[in-house]
Wavefront OBJ file of the C-alpha trace (Angstrom):
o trace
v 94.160 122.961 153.047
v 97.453 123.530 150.496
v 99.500 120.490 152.226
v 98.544 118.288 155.123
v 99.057 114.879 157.191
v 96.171 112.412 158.483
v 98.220 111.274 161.484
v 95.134 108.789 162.434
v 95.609 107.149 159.010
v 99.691 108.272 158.275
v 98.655 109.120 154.980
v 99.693 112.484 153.085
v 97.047 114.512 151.527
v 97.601 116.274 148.324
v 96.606 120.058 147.304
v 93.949 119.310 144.952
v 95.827 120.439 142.185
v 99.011 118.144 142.855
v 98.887 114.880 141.703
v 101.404 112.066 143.510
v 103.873 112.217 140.963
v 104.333 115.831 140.706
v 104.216 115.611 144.634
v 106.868 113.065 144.196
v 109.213 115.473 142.211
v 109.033 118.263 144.516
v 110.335 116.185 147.371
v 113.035 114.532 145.126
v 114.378 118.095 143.822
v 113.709 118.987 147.737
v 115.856 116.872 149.062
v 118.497 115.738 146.393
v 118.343 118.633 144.199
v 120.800 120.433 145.331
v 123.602 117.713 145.989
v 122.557 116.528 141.868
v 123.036 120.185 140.937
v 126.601 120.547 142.984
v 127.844 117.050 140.813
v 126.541 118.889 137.813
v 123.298 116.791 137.176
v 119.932 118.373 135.901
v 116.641 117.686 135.985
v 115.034 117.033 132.594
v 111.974 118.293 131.540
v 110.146 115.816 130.617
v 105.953 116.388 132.107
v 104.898 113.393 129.942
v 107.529 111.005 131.796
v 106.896 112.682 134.917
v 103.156 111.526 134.444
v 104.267 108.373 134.551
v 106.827 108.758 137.399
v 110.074 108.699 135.335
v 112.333 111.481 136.239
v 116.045 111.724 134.861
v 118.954 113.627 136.225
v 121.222 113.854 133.343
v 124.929 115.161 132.955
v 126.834 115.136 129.378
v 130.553 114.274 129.789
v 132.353 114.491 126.529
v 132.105 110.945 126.107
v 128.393 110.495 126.679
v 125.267 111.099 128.830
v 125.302 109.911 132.447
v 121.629 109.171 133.858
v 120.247 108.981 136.880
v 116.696 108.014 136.665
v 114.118 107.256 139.000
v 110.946 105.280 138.757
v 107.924 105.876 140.830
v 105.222 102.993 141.180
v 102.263 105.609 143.205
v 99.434 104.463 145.286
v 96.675 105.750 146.682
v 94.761 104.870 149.584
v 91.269 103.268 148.163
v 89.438 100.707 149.399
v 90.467 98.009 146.816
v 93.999 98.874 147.870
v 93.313 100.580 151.483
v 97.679 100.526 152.681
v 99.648 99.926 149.630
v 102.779 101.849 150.164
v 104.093 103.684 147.039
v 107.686 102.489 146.468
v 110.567 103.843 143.780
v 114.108 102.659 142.944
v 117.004 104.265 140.849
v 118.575 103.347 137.729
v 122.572 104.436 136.828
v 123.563 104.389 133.557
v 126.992 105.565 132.190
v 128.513 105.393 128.915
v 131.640 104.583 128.906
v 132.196 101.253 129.446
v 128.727 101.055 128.711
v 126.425 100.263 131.721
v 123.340 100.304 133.579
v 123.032 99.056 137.183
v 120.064 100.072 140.062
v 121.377 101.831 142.813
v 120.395 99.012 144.731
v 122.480 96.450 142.843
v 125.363 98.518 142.777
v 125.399 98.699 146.301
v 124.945 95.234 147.182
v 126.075 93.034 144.117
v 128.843 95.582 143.550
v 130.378 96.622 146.139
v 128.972 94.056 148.765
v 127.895 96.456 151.336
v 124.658 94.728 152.947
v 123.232 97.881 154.092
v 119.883 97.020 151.726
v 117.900 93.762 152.611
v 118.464 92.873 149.226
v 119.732 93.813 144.934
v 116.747 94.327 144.293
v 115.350 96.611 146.980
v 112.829 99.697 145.806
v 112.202 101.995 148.646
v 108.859 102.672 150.154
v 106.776 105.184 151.455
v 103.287 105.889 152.728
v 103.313 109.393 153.385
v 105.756 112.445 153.529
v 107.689 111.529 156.459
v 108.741 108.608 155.210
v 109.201 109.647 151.345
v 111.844 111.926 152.956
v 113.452 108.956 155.131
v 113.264 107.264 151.979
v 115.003 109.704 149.744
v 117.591 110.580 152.346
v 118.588 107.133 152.976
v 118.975 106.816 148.751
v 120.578 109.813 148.527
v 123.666 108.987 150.444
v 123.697 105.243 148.684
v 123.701 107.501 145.782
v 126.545 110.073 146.495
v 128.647 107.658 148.344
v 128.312 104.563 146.059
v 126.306 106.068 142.681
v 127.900 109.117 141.556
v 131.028 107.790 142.077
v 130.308 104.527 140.257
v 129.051 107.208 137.242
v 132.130 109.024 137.321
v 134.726 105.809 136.935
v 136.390 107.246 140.222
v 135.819 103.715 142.574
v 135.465 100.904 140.813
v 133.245 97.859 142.711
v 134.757 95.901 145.084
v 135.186 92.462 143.389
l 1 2 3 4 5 6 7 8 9 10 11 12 13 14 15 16 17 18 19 20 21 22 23 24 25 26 27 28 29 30 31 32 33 34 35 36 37 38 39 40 41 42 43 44 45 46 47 48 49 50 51 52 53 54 55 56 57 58 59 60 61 62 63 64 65 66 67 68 69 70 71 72 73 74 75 76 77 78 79 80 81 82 83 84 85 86 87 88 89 90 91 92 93 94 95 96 97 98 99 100 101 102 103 104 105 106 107 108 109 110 111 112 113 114 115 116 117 118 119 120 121 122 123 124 125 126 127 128 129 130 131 132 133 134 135 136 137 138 139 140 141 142 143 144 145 146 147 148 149 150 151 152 153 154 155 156 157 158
């Protein structure tokens, strides 16, 4: 089997050769790549972060990096742990003025758009369906509230 779904347990099953953060990556570039590459953003290559579920989209203004980075906390079905969902949030940071919010924050604190039960929130999955749900639903925080924010173009509703 290269890719696969147990629908009697909703779990995703890895090629053999794939671990969950490299799975993790493919999805992300899947589904957000291409929006992140039309705002100018690239993937860096960075295996050793990856291996520890740290991936940054960076773009260098003249004044500075911009960063979007996203942190994956992976679990896998065992039977210390049998339905731990694996969960990730995202991290903005811009340089000039100097900050670094979550996408979550941003959204919430921010602008005050309750559209996330909470600042804090870190988005879940348990298998592919729902990593895509997941990454969707971030993804158009992130164009609509994120890239923005990077770019000084709206500033936060105070």
């Amino acid at each position: 089997m290269i890719w696969g779904f147990d629908s009697k347990k909703e779990t995703l099953l890895l090629p053999e050769r794939q671990n969950q953060h490299d799975y993790f990556r493919t999805i992300m570039t899947t589904v957000l790549g291409q929006a992140l590459h039309a705002a100018g953003y690239t993937l860096v290559e960075q295996p050793y972060k990856w291996l520890a579920g740290h991936y940054q989209w960076r773009k260098s203004p003249d004044q500075g990096a911009v960063v979007i980075a996203f942190q994956l906390l992976a679990y896998t079905d065992t039977s210390h742990a049998p339905s731990t969902p694996s969960h990730f949030r995202i991290s903005l940071t811009r340089p000039a003025p100097p900050s670094t919010r979550t996408l979550s924050a941003l959204v919430v604190e921010d602008f005050g758009v309750a559209i996330l039960p909470s600042a804090d929130h870190w988005w879940t999955f348990r298998n592919t369906t729902e990593l895509g749900q997941t990454l969707t639903e971030a993804g158009y925080l992130l164009i609509g509230y994120g890239l923005p924010w990077l770019a000084g173009e709206t500033p936060p509703q105070t």
